[in-house]
C-alpha positions, 0 to 999 in steps of 0.5 A: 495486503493492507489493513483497516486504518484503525480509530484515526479514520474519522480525524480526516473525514469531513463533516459534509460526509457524516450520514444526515437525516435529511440526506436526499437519496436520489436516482441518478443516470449511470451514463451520467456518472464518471469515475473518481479521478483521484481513485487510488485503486487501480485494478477491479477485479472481474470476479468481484464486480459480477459477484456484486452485479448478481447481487445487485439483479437480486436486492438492488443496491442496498447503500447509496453512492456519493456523488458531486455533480459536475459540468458533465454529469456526476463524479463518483466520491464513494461507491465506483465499484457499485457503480462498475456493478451496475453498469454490468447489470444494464441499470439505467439509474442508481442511487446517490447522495449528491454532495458539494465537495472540493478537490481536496476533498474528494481526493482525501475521502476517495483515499480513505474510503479505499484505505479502510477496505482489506483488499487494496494492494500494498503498492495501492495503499503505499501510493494512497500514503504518499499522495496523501502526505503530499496533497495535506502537506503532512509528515510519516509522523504526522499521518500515523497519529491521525491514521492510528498506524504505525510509523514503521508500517507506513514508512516500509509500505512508502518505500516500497515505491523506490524500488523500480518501476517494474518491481513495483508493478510485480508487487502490485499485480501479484507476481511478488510479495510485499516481503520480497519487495521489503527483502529488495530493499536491502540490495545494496548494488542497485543494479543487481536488482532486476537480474536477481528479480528475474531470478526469483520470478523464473525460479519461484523463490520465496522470501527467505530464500531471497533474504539469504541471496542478498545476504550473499549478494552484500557481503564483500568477497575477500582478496586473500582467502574466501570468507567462512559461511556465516554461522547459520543462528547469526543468519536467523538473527538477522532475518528477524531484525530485517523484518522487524526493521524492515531494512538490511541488517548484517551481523558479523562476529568476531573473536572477542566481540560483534558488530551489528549494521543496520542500513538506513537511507534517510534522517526519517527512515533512521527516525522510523528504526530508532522509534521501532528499536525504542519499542 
């Protein structure tokens, strides 16, 4: 799951969301509210919502929403799943901050909000990373500066989202982890991805176990006489690496030396294992 964004948070948030004394709170209508368009969670869990209604019926709603106003009323900015809650809860207003925010800026302070909590998915925060790559116009590199994240942490979460569409949606929804998703990242026949993916969801395998088929999924059969089974430290050493790489790793052994291959898929993602292994 992912993890509060760390020291770099406040590079991004504008000033105009800073707590200010003269800050009105004002009552708003609910049915005047409308949810963030650029909101980049995209499942609320029933369970957390009436948890939050109930303790709204019994303290209220302790910290305000942020709002912008618009031609039909209000945009949610921060505050969506109170604002769930409340609606739940039958409350005809709710209070709010209303603030005059651009698109751009709704959008970054949407994501951000969302980043700082534990609970978004890894396919949501890798979304939240490449739109916010996309819409400020800046690098991997870039964002781990000003996000205080690692390079290496962003890069194995954005690609994630390449794998299938429908591996995207078992990861997001819970059906696979974000190891088994790092793990199908180094299926080197592409197409063998959604068999081996069915397998593991009607065979409930765990991540090693999937690490250790596209091992044997990768390696070339011989013509002229079956390969010995590779030793099982060297399958070890390259679980580790995998993990520590976040991509394929294959090491082979030979009479007098080795050799060691490590995938990459782009000049940044080859950046990104460089950077890990000069760590």
């Amino acid at each position: 799951m992912a993890k509060g964004l760390g020291k770099g948070i406040n590079a991004f948030f504008p000033p105009e969301l800073e707590e200010e004394t003269d800050d009105i709170i004002q009552e708003i209508p609910v049915n005047e509210c409308r949810p963030n368009p650029y909101q980049p969670r995209k499942t609320f869990h029933a369970d957390a919502i009436e948890e939050l209604k109930n303790s709204i019926l019994e303290y209220g709603i302790v910290q305000p929403l942020i709002v912008r106003k618009s031609i039909k009323g209000y945009e949610i900015i921060v505050g969506e799943r109170r604002f769930r809650a409340a609606k739940e809860a039958d409350l005809k207003t709710i209070p709010a901050v209303v603030k005059d925010l651009s698109d751009d800026k709704m959008m970054e302070v949407a994501l951000l909000e969302n980043l700082q909590r534990e609970d978004l998915t890894a396919i949501e925060e890798a979304y939240a990373y490449q739109n916010l790559m996309n819409e400020l116009g800046i690098t991997q590199d870039e964002l781990s500066r000003r996000l205080g994240k690692s390079r290496s942490h962003i890069a194995n979460i954005v690609r994630l989202l390449s794998l299938p569409e429908q591996v995207v949606a078992y990861i997001n929804n819970g059906e696979l982890s974000m190891g088994h998703g790092r793990a199908l990242l180094g299926v080197k026949d592409k197409d063998k991805v959604i068999p081996l993916v069915n397998k593991i969801r009607h065979e409930k395998l765990n991540v090693r176990q999937v690490e250790q088929l596209i091992t044997q999924m990768n390696e070339k059969p011989s013509k002229k006489k079956e390969k010995p089974k590779k030793d099982i430290f060297l399958q070890e050493y390259e679980s580790v690496l995998r993990d520590r790489l976040g991509t394929a790793v294959s090491i082979n052994r030979g009479k007098r030396k080795g050799k060691i291959e490590i995938e990459f898929y782009s000049n940044e993602d080859l950046d990104r294992i460089l950077d890990t292994l000069e760590k």
